[in-house]
N, C-alpha and C positions, 0 to 999 in steps of 0.2 A: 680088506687085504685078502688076497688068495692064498692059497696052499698047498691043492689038490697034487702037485705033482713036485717034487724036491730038485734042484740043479745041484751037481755034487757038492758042492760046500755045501749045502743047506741041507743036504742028507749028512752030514756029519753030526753027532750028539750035540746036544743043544748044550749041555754043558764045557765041550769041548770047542766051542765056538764062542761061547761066553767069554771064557779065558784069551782066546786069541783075539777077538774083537777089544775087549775091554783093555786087555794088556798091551795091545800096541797103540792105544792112544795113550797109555803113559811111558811107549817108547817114543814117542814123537816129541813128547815135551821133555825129555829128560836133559835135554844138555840146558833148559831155561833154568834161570835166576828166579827169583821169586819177584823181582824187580821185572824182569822180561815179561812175567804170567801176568803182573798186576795193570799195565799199563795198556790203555785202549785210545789208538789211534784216530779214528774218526767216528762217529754215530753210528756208521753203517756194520762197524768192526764188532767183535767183541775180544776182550784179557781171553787168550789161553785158561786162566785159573778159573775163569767163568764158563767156557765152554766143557772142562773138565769135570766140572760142579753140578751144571743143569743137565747133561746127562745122567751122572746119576741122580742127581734127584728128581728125574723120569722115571727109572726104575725102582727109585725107594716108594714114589709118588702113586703113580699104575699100577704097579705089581705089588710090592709089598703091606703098604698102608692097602689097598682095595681087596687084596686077594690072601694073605698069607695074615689068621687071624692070630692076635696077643702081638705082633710087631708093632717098637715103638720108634718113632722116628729119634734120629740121629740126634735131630737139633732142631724144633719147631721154626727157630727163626731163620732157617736156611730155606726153606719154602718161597719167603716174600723173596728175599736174596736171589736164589736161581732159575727162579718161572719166570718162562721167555715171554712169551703173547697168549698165554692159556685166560682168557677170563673165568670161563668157568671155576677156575682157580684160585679167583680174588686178588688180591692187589698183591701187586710188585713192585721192583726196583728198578725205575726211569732206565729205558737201554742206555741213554748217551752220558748214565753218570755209572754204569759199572767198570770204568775202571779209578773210581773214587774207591773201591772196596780194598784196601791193604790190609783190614782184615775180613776173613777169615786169610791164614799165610796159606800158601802151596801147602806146606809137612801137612796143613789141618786137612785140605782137603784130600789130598791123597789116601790121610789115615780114613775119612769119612769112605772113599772109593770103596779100601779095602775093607770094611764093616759092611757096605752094600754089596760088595761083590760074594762075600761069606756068605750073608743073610742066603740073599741071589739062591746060590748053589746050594744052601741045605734044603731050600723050599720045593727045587725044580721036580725031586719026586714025585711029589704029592699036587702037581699045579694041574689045574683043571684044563682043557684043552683052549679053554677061553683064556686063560693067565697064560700059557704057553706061546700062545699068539701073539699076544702084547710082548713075552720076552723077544720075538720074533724082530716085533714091531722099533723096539728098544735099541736091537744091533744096527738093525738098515739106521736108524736116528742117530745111532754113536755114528756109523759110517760117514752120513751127513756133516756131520761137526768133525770131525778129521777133516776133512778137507777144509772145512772153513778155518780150522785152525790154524794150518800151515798157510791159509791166504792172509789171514788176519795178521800172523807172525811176519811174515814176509811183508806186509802192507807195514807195520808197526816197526820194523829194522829198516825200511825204506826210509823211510822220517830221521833216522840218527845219522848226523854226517861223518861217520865214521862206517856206515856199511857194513857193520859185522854181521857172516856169515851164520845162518843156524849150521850147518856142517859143512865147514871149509873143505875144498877138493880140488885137486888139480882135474882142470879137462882136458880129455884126449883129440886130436887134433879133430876139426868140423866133417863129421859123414859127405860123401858126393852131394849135391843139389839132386833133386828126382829131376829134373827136365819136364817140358812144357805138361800143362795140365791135361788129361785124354778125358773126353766126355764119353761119358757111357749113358743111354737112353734110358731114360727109367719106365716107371711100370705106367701104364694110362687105362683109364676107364676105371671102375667099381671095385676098391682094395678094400679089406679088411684093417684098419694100424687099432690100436690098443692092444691091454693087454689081454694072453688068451688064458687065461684062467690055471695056467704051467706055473707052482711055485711062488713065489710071495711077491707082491706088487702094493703098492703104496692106491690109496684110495682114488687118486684123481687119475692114475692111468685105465681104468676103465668108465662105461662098458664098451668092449670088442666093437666096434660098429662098424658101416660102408662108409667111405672116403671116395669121392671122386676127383680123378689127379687128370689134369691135360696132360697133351702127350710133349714131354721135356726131358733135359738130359741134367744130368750131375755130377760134380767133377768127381772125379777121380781120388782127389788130395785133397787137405786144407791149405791154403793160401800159403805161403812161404816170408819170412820176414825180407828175402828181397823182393820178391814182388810187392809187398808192402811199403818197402823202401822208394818202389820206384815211383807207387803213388804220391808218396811224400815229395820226393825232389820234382815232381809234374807240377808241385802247387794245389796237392788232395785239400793239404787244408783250408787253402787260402780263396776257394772255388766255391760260391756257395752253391751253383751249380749242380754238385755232387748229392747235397745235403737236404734230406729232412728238413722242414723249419725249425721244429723243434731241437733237431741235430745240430745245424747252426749258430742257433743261440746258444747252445750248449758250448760249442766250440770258442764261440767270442767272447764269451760271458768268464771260459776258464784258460782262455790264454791256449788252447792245445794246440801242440803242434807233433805229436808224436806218439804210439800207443805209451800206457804208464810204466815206466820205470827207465826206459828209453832218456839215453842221453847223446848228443850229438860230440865225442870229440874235439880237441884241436885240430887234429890232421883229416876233420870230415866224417871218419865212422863213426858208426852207430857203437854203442853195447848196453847191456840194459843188464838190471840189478837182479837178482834171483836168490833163493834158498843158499845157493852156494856163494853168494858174492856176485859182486862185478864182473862183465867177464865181456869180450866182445859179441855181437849179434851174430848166431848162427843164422847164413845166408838162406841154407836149404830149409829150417826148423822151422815148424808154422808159430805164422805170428801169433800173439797171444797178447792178454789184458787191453783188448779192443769193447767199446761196450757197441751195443746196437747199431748207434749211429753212425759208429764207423765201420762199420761192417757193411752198412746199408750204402754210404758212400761209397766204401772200394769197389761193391756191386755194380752199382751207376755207374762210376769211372771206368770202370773193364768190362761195361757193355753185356753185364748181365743182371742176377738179382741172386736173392739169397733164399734156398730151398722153403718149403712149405714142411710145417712139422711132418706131413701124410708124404711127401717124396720122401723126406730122408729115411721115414721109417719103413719104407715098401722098401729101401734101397740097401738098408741092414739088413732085411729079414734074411733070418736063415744065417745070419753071419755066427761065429761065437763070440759072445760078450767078455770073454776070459779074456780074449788077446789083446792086443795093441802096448802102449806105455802108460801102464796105471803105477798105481800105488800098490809097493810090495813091502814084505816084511824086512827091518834090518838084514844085512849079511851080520860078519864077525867083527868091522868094525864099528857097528851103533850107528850108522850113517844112511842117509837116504840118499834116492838120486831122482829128484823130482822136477824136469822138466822137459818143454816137447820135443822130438826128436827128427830128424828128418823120416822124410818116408821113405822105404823100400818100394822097388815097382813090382806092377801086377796087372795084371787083368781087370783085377774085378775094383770096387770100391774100396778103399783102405783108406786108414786111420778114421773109420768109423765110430774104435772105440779106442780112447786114452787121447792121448797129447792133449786136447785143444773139447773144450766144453764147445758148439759150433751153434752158432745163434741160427734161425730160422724166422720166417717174416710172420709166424703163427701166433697168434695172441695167446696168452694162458688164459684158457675160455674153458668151463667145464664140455667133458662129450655129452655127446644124446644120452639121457637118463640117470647121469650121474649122481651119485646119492652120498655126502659126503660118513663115515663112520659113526657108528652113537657113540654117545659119552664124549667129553671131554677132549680125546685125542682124536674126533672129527673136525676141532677146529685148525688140525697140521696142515691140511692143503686148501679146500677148497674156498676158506675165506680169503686166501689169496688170489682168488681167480680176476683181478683187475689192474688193469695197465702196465701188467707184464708181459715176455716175449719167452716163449720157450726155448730153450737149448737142448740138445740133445747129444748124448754119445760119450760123457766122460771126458777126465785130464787123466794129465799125469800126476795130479794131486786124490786122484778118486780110487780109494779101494778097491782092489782086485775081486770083480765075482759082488761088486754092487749095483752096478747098471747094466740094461738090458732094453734091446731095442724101442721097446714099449715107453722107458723110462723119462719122466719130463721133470729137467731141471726147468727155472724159471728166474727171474731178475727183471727189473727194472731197465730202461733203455740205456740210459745213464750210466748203470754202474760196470764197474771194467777191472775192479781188483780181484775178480775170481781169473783164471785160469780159462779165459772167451776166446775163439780165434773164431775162423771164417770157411766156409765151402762153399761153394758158388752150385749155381742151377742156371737153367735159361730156357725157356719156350721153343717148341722146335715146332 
């Protein structure tokens, strides 16, 4: 990880950010049941109470137990319990049986949070500049699991035919559509993409290296759910045409006909299920929970292709990662408002960062030289580098002031319950 230079949130006290990072993942679960946190909808999911859990016991694990001497852990047997894929770690608990865990309750772990979060903040005086970096390391992690949680949550109330809402809300009437997509030319010849050594970065976005990009353009927007719509009523799905093989068989194999939560009406429309409930498909708002393959298809279909990690990130640079529709803290009444938004026009490239995580045809492939972290928490990225597809740019489920052009989410082709939409590119 880097650090050499702080972006203002991260020049804020590290203890003062501790509090607000750790605190608002237990404002995100707050309106759950213990019955809501316990329950894990598919393999790929995991229980709220488990995402709650393994985070800290990240930082009981790394920082406490390794660096802060005479600290006894919480609860030995919570170890096996919340270590995700750490081997070096030693054995765990099968991902696709934690949500078999109804105990430990919510109250247990929340109390365990607040004993780590204590600990946390009497030690940070005294932490070596090596233990400070792992608390570092520990925020951007919690960050990560916030958003997984409100997908997991949302995938897991997907399932109940009764659709209840994590925070019900009336919506105000659908923003304009932005009107047709404008290409704007991107950069070609010898770029620099990773990250430059400014502020904290997760291992697999370095080293800085030369990219060579042909000369292409990139939309403007991300795809719109009626453009999306329109692929569908053309017969997108039904065309293998469009399709990857492997995308294909995906298609036949799971009956799709529509991205996930999408429901067809009586009277023909569309509306798809979200944090706040059911609600009809905003026309203008980029579509979202598409996985790969359908991304790759609406590319084919609309006669172009879907950016290279190295365009999209020459075509951010310089942008601020602050902006777009991400994830903020509550207002006054305890509620979020977590999803894509139409775009505003402009000139230049937008909604680069927030609404819509934007797939890319770039494989998760380490860069030239890459050298994953020592210790233990070298195994966070880089043994993932196979048969995924990188995404880039944020939702509107991703913390504010946690991604940065450099930044590489990653997924499987297949999967589509995160917060995925589409940007298009094309050869010029």
């Amino acid at each position: 990880m880097a650090t050499s230079v702080k972006t203002p949130e991260e020049s804020a006290p590290l203890a003062d950010r501790l509090r607000a990072v750790r605190g608002l993942t237990v404002e995100l679960s707050a309106s759950l049941s213990d019955a809501d946190a316990t329950v894990q909808s598919m393999d790929d999911a995991s229980p709220a109470k488990w995402h709650l859990a393994h985070v800290t016991w990240f930082f009981e694990t790394f920082l406490l137990r390794d660096h802060v001497p005479g600290y006894r852990t919480f609860d030995p047997r919570y170890a096996f319990l919340f270590n995700s894929y750490y081997e070096a770690e030693g054995q765990r608990h099968a991902r696709a049986r934690r949500g078999l865990l109804t105990r430990p309750t919510l109250d247990e772990i929340l109390n365990w949070r607040a004993h780590v979060d204590d600990a946390v903040a009497a030690a940070l005086p005294g932490l070596s500049a090596e233990a400070r970096d792992l608390v570092e390391l520990g925020l951007h992690h919690e960050q990560q699991h916030q958003e997984l949680l409100l997908t997991d949550i949302l995938h897991l109330f997907a399932q109940n035919p009764l659709e209840p809402a994590v925070w019900p809300a009336a919506r105000p009437a659908p923003a304009p559509s932005p009107g047709p997509i404008r290409w704007i030319e991107g950069a070609a010849g010898i770029v620099k993409i990773g990250h430059d050594g400014g502020g904290f970065a997760f291992d697999c976005e370095g080293p800085r290296h030369p990219a060579l990009l042909h000369p292409h353009a990139i939309a403007d927007r991300a795809i719109t759910n009626a453009e999306y719509a329109a692929f569908i009523a053309d017969g997108g799905y039904a065309r293998p045409a469009h399709w990857l093989a492997d995308g294909w068989a995906w298609v036949k194999a799971n009956a799709v006909e529509a991205p996930l939560y999408w429901r067809r009406e009586a009277g023909g429309g569309w509306t798809s299920f979200d944090l706040d409930g059911r609600h009809p498909v905003h026309p203008g708002a980029p579509v979202t929970h598409v996985n790969h393959y359908e991304a790759d298809a609406y590319a084919h279909w609309a006669g172009a292709r879907l950016p290279t990690e190295g365009e999209w990130e020459a075509a951010a640079a310089g942008m601020d990662p602050m902006r777009g529709n991400q994830l903020d803290a509550a207002g006054g009444d305890a509620r979020f408002v977590v999803r894509p938004r139409a775009a505003s026009r402009s000139d230049a490239p937008h909604q680069m960062f927030g609404d819509v995580w934007e797939w890319t045809s770039s494989a998760y492939l380490p860069y030239p030289g890459f050298r994953p972290a020592a210790g233990a928490v070298g195994e966070y990225n880089g043994k993932f580098m196979s048969g995924q597809f990188v995404l880039k740019g944020g939702s509107c489920a991703t913390p504010r002031g946690h991604v940065r052009a450099s930044y590489r989410n990653f997924f499987y082709p297949h999967q589509r319950w995160q917060f995925t939409g589409i940007r298009l590119a094309k050869d010029l």
